[in-house]
C-alpha positions in Angstrom: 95.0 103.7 128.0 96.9 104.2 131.3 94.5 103.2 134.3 95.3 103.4 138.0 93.0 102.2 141.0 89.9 104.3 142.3 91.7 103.7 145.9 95.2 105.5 144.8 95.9 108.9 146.7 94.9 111.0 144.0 96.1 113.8 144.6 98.5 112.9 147.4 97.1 114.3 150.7 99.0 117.9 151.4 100.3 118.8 154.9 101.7 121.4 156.4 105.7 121.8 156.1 106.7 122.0 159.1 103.9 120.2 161.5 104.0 120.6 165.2 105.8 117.5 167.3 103.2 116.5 170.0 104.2 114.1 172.5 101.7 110.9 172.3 101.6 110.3 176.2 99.7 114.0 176.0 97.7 113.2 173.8 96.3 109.8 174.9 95.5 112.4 178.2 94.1 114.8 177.1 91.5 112.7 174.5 91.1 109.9 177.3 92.4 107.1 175.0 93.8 103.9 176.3 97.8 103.5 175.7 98.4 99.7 174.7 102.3 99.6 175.0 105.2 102.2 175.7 104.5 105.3 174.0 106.9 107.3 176.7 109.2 109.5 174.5 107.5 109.2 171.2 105.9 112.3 169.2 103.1 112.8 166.3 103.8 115.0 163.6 100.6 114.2 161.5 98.2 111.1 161.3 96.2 109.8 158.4 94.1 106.8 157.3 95.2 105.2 154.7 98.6 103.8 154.2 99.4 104.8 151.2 99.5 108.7 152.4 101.1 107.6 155.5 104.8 109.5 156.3 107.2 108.6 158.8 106.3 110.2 162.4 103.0 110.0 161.7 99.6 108.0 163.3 97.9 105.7 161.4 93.9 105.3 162.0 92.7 102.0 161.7 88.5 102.2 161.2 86.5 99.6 160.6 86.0 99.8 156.6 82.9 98.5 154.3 85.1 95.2 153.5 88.0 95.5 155.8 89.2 96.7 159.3 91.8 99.7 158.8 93.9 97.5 161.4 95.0 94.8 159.2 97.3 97.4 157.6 99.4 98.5 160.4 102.6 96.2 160.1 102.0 97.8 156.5 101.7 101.3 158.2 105.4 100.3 161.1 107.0 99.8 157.4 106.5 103.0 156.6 107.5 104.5 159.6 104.2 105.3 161.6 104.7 105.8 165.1 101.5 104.3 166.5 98.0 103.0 165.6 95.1 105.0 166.3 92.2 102.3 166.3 89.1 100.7 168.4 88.8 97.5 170.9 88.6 95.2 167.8 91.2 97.0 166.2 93.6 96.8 168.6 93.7 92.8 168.7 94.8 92.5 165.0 97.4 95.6 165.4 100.0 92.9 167.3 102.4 91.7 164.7 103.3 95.5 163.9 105.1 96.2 167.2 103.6 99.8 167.1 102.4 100.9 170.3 98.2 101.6 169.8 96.2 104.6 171.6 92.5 102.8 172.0 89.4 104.8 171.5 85.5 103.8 171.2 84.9 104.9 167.8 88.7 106.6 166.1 86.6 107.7 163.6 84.7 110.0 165.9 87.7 111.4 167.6 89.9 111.9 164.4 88.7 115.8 164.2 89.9 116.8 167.2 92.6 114.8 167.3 93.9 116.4 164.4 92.7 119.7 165.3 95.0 119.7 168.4 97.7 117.6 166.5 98.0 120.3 163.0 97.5 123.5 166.2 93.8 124.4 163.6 91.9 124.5 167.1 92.9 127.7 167.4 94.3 131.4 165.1 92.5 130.0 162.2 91.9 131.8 159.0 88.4 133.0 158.1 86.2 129.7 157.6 82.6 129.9 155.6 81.2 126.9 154.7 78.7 126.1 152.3 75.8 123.5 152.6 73.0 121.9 150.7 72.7 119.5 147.6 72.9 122.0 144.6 75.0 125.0 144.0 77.6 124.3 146.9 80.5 124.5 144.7 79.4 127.1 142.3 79.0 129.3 145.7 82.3 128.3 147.5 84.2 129.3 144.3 82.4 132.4 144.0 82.9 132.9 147.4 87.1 132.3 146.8 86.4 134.8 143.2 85.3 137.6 145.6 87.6 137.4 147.7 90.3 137.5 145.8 88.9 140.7 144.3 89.2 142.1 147.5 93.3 141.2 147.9 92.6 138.5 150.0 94.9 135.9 149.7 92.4 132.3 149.8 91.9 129.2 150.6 89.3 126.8 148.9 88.3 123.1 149.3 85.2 122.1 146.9 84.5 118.8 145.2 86.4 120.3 141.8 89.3 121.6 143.2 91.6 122.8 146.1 93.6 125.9 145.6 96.1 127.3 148.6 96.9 130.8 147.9 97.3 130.5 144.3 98.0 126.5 143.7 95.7 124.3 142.2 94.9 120.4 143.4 92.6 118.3 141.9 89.9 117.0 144.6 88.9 113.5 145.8 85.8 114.1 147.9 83.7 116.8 148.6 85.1 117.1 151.6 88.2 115.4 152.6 88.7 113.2 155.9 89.2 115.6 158.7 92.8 114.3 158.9 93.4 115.9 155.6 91.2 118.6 156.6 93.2 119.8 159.3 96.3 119.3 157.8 95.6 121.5 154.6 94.3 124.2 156.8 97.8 124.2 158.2 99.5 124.5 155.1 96.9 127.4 154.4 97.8 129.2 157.5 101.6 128.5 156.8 100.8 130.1 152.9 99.3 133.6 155.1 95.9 132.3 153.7 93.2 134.9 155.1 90.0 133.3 154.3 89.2 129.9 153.3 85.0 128.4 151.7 85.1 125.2 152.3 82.1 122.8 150.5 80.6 121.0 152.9 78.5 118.0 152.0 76.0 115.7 154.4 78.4 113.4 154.3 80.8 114.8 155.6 78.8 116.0 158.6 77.3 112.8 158.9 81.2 111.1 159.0 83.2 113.7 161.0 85.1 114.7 158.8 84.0 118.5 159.9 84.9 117.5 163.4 87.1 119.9 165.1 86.3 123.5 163.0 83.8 125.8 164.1 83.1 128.0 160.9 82.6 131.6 161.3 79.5 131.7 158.5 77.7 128.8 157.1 75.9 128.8 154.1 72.8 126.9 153.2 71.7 126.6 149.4 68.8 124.4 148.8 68.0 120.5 149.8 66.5 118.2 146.7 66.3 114.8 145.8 70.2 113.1 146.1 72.1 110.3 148.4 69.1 108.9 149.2 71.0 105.7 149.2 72.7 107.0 152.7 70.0 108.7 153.9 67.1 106.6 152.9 64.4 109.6 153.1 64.7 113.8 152.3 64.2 114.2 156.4 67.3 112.0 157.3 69.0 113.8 155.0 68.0 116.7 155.7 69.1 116.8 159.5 72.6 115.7 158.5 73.1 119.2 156.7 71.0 120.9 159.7 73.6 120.0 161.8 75.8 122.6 160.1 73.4 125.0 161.9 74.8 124.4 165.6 76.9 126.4 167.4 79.3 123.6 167.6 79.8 123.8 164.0 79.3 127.8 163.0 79.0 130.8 164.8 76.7 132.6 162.0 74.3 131.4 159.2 72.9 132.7 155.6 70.1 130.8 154.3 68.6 130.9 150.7 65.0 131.0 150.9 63.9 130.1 147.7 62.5 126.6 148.6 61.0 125.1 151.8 63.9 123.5 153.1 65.7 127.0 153.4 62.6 128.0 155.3 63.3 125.2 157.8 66.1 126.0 158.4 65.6 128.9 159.2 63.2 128.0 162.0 65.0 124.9 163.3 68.7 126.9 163.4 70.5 126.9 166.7 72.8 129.9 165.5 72.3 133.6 164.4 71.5 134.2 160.4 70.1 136.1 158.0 68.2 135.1 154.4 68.8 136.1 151.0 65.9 135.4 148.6 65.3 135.5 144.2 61.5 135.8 144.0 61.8 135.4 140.2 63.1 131.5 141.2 61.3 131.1 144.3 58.8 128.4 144.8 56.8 131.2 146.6 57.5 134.6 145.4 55.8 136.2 148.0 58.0 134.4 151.0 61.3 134.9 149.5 60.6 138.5 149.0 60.5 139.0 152.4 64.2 137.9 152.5 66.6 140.0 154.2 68.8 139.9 150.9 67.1 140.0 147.7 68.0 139.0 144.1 67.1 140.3 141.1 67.9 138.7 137.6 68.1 141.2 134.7 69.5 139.6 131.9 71.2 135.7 130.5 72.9 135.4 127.9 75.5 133.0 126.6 78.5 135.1 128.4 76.8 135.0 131.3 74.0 136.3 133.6 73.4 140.0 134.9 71.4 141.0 138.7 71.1 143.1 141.2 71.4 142.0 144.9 70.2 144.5 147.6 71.6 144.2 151.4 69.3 144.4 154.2 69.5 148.3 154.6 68.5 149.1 150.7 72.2 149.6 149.3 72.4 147.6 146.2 75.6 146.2 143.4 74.6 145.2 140.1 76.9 142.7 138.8 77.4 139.8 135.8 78.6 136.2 136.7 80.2 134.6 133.7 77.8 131.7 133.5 74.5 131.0 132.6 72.0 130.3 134.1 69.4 132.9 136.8 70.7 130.1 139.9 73.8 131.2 139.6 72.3 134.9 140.4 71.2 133.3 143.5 74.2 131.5 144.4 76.5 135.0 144.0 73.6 136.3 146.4 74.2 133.9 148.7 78.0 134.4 149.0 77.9 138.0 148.9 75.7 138.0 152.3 77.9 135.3 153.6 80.9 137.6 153.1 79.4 140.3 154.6 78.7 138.3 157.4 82.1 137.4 158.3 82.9 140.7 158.5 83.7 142.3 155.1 81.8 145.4 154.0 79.4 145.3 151.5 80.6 148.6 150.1 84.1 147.1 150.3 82.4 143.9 147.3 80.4 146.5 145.8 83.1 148.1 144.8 85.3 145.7 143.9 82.9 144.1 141.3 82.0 147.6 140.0 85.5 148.3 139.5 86.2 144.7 137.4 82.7 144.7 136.0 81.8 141.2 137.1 82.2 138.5 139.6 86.3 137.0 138.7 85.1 133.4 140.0 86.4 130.5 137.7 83.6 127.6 137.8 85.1 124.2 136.5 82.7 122.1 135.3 79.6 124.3 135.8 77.8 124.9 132.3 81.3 125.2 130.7 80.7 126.5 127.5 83.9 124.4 125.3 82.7 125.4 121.7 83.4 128.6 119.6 82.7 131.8 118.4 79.4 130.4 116.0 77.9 127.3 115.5 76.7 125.1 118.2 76.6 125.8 121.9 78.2 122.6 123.8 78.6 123.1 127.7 80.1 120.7 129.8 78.3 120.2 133.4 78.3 118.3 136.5 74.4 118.5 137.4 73.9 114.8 138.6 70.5 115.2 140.2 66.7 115.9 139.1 67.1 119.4 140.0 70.2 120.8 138.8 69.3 119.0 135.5 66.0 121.1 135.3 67.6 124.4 136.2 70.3 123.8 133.7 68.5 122.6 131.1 65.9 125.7 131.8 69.2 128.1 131.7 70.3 126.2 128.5 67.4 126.5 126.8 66.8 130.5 127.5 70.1 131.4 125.6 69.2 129.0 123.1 66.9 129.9 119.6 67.3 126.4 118.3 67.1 122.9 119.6 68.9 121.3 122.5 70.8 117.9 123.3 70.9 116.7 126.7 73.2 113.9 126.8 73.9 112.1 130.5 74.5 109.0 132.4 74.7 108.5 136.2 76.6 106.6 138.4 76.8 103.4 139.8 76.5 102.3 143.3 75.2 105.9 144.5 71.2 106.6 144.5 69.1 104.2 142.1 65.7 106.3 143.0 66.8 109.3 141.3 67.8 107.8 137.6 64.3 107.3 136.9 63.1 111.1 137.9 67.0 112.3 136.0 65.7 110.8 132.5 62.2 112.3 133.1 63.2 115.6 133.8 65.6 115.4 130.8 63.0 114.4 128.5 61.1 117.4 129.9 63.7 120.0 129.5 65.3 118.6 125.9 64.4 118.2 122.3 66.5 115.2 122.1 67.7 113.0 124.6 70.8 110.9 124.7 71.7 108.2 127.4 74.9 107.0 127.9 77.4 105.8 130.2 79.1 107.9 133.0 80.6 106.0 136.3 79.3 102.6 136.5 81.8 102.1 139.4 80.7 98.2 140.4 77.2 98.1 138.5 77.0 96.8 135.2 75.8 100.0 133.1 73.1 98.6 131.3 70.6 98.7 133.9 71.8 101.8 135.1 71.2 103.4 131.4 67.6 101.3 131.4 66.5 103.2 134.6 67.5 106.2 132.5 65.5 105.3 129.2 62.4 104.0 131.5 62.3 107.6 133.0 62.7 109.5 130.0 60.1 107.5 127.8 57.6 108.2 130.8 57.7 112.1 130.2 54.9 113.8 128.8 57.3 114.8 126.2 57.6 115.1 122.2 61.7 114.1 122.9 63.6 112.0 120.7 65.5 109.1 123.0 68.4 107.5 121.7 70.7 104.9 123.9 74.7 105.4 123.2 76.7 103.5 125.1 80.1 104.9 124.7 80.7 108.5 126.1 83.1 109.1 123.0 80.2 107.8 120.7 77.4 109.8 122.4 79.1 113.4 121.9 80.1 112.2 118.2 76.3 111.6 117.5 75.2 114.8 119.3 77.4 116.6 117.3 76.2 115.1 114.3 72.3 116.3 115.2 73.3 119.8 115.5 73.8 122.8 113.6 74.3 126.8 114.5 72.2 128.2 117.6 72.0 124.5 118.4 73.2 123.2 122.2 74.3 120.7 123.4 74.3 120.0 127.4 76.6 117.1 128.3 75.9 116.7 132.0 77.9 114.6 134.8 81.8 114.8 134.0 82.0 118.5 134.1 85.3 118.9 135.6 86.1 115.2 136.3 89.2 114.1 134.9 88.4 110.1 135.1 85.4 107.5 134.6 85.1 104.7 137.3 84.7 101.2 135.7 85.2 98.0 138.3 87.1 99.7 140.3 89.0 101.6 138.5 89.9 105.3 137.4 90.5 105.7 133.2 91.7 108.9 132.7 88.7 110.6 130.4 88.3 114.3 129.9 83.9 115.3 128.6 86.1 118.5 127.5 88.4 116.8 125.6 85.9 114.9 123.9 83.2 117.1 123.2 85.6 119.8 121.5 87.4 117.0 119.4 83.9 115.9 118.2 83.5 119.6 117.2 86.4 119.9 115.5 85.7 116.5 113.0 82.5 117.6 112.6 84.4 121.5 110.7 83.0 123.9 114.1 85.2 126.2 115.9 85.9 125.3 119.5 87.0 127.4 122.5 
């Protein structure tokens, strides 16, 4: 099986086609960087951090890395035709044998935003940004938000943890959010590509490491904060002030909260911009509170195809409209992207109509409770919950549409929060009639503690669950399978729309799609 390394450029960074030529002697100026060596003459036309992206006429940014300095790679980056090295004090001392002129700043890292900002021209004329925040249900919303849009004729812009798309063309992601190098530059191959509006997903991370820097959004969009990357963060407050920051002036000019939990609620009283607050009683930790919600959701139906509601705008007017996947939080998130679209300046009577005229929400959702069997016999969705809470609202959804029994079958991944495997396996056990643990992304941990953390929180439920151990991925959906029979599920949940598992380093091309509907197939059931 063909393999290539977790660190390759996949997909290759995109830039605009025909990048703006700004002289580096006005940039060191105007950013107040020290100029080591003769830059007169000599124009950017891009900059990036890793080599391997790196074209000729570009900057290379070398940042102190978990195991390396960026800076030991810039004769690397003069081979390849970069025109200078954008790097720190420390930096600068191991950038000699290149030759390359270097433009010094206190932390590069920090400056990269608006550094590309002003290099790509995205500080200013920018397409419609909304971004969307919080730990579950960021990319469901930003690709609802890109589905509605386009019902409207506007041509979009999307950049989510599944996908980017630029007016029509599809790229598989790397990160949530991308470096705010590539950032900038694929905003400026949006804006060359007439793109009108762009959602962006916006993790903590990404806040936390700059790779915002340099946009100002017109709406952000808050969803919920639960129990994830506590391994960065160390505690839910920590990590909840890295997605707070969204809520600055700096960073948006408008907010929409969802008010079904707490957090929403704080953030709503710690927000330094203008917002409003949409609110499902029926999945609200407090009914009453949400209900007071300037936007209110109402769930009328799940099934299978999908899930019906209402949502009603602040001044009583009201859509009623079906989002082809199940599960009542995904009412919630269409909720939250309608108001968010209405708050960057489309009418809601303009949406309204548009999804009565099609009859639902046109928003394709990779990944997301992908439903990859057929017309009868068992129900197998494909997912990427990889936290506590999206597996409890998943498995709930799963479970309403289902009369028989259901298969939750999951792993987690390696070198990202340990605390949360434990709580994954009990809420599993909670939700499932049969749990199977297996292996997802071990990354640089050996899996069988990573599956024993899993098993020691599942056999801790208060729960009547059968618990297998299944090593394999391709094994595990084979003896899923094998358990079920028609109105049956099964929930595989992690892959979703990955494309890859990370073992030691490196990606294996692996498709939970692929898998699960060949295991369907052997076993004589239809598959989609």
């Amino acid at each position: 099986m063909a393999t290539e390394p977790a660190s390759a450029p996949l997909p290759p960074v995109l830039r605009p086609e025909n990048p703006p030529h700004r002289p580096l002697t006005e940039l060191a100026e105007r950013f107040g960087l020290e100029v080591r060596g003769d830059v007169d003459g000599l124009s950017a036309r891009g900059i990036t951090l890793a080599t391997s992206d790196l074209r000729a006429g570009e900057i290379f940014v070398g940042i102190h890395g978990a195991r390396r300095h960026g800076a030991e790679f810039a004769t690397t980056a003069a081979d390849q035709g970069a025109v200078a090295i954008l790097t720190d004090d420390a930096g600068a001392e191991l950038t000699a044998p290149s030759g390359l002129p270097v433009l010094v700043a206190a932390d590069p890292r920090a400056a990269l935003g608006v550094i590309s900002a002003w290099l790509y021209g995205t500080d200013r004329d920018m397409p419609h940004l909304f971004a969307v925040t919080g730990t579950n249900g960021k990319t469901s919303t930003s690709h609802v938000l890109e589905g509605i849009l386009g019902q409207l004729g506007v041509v979009t812009g999307l950049s989510s943890t599944a996908e980017r798309h630029i007016a029509g063309r599809t790229i598989v992601s790397r990160l949530t959010t991308p470096e705010s190098s590539e950032m900038h530059a694929l905003l400026a191959l949006m804006r060359e590509r007439d793109v009108e509006a762009v959602a962006v997903e916006v993790s903590a991370q990404a806040l936390s490491r700059h790779r915002v820097d340099g946009l100002v959004f017109d709406v952000a969009g808050f969803t919920n904060l639960t129990h994830d990357h506590l391994d960065d963060y160390g505690d839910l407050e920590t990590y909840f002030e890295a997605k707070l920051a969204l809520f600055r002036p700096d960073r948006a000019r408008r907010g929409v909260v969802c008010v079904d939990t707490p957090s929403g609620w704080d953030v709503v009283r710690r927000s330094e911009i203008p917002l409003v607050t949409v609110g499902a009683p029926q999945l609200a930790e407090d009914a009453d509170a949400a209900a007071a919600a300037d936007w209110i959701v109402t769930v009328l139906d799940e099934d299978q195809r999908g899930t019906t509601f209402t949502v009603r705008s602040p001044e009583g007017a009201e859509v009623t409209t079906t989002i082809r996947v199940i599960g009542a939080h995904m009412a919630a998130n269409t909720g939250l992207a309608i108001a968010m679209l209405v708050e960057g300046g489309y009418s809601f009577e303009r949406i309204a109509a548009a999804l009565t005229r099609d009859g639902a929400v046109e928003a394709a959702l990779p990944g997301r409770t992908e439903l990859v069997s057929g017309a009868h016999g068992p129900a197998v969705y494909v997912d990427f919950s990889h936290t506590p809470d999206a597996f409890e609202k998943t498995l709930a959804a799963v479970r309403k549409v289902t009369p028989g029994r259901v298969v939750m079958m999951f792993g987690a991944s390696g070198n990202r929060d340990t605390l949360k495997r434990p709580v994954m396996g009990r809420v599993a056990a909670e939700g499932a009639d049969v749990v199977i643990v297996t292996d997802h992304h071990p990354r640089y941990e050996e899996p069988a503690p990573i599956r024993a953390a899993l098993l020691e929180g599942a056999r801790s439920a208060a729960s009547a669950a059968e618990i297998l151990e299944v090593a394999a991925p391709e094994d595990a959906i084979r003896t899923a399978v094998g358990m079920v029979g028609d109105g049956d599920a099964i929930l595989w949940a992690g892959p979703g729309h990955q494309d890859y598992r990370e073992i030691d380093g490196v990606r294996t091309p692996f498709s939970a799609r692929a898998l699960a509907r060949q295991a369907l197939a052997d076993a004589g059931w239809p598959v989609s």
